[in-house]
C-alpha distance (Angstrom), angle and dihedral (degrees) to the residues before:
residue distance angle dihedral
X1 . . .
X2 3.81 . .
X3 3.39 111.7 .
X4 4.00 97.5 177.4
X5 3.83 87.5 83.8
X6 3.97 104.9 92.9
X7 4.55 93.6 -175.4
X8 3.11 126.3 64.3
X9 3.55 129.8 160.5
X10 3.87 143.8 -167.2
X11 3.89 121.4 -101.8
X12 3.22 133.2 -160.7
X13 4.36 116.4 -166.4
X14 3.66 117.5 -154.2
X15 4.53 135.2 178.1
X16 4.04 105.8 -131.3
X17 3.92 123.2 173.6
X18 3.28 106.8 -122.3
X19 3.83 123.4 -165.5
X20 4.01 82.3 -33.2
X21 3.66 84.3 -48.1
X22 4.20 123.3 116.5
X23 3.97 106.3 -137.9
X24 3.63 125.6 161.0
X25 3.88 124.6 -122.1
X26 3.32 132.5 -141.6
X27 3.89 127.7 -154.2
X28 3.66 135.5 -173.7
X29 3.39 103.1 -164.2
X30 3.80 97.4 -168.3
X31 4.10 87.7 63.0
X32 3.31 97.0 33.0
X33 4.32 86.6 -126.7
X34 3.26 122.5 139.1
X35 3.90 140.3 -175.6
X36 3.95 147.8 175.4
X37 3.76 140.9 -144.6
X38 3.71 139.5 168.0
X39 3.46 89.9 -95.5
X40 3.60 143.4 9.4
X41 3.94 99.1 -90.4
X42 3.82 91.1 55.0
X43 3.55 97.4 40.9
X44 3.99 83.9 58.8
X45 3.31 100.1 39.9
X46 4.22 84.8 46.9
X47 3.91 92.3 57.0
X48 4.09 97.9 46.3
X49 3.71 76.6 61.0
X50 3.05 104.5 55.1
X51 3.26 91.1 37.1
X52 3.73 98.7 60.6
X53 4.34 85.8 41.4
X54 3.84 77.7 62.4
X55 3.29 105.7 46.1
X56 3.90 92.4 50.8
X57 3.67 87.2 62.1
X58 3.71 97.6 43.7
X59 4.03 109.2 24.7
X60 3.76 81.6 169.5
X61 3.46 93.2 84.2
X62 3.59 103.7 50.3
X63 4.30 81.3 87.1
X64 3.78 81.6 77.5
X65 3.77 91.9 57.7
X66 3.50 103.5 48.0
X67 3.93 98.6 95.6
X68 3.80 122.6 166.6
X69 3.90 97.2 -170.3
X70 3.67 133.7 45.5
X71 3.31 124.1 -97.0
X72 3.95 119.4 -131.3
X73 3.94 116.4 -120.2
X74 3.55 115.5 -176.5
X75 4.03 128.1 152.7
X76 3.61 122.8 -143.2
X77 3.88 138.1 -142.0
X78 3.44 121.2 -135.2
């Protein structure tokens, strides 16, 4: 594990049909930021970009990032 990273952040991976198309999207909930890709990989790799883009205009918000415990993700069935 690489512990030299100090942000982290939830995300949350979701299919969307997109112009006919089926992309992936890729949401961190703490930033409210999201973006897509093809496939998974990209959409990931899309959002840490973005994410950093943001975070050079607002380095306020990288407080919000800077988790020392895991957060729980579960999904549940109704």
């Amino acid at each position: 594990m690489n512990t030299t990273n100090k942000l982290s952040c939830g995300v949350s991976i979701h299919e969307e049909n997109m112009d006919g198309k089926r992309v992936f999207v890729a949401e961190c909930s703490e930033l409210g930021i999201s973006d897509f890709g093809e496939n998974m990989d990209e959409a990931l790799n899309n959002l840490k970009s973005a994410i950093g883009l943001f975070l050079e205009e607002a380095p306020e918000k990288r407080q919000l990032l800077e988790k020392q415990e895991p957060v729980f993700l579960t999904r549940l069935f109704l």
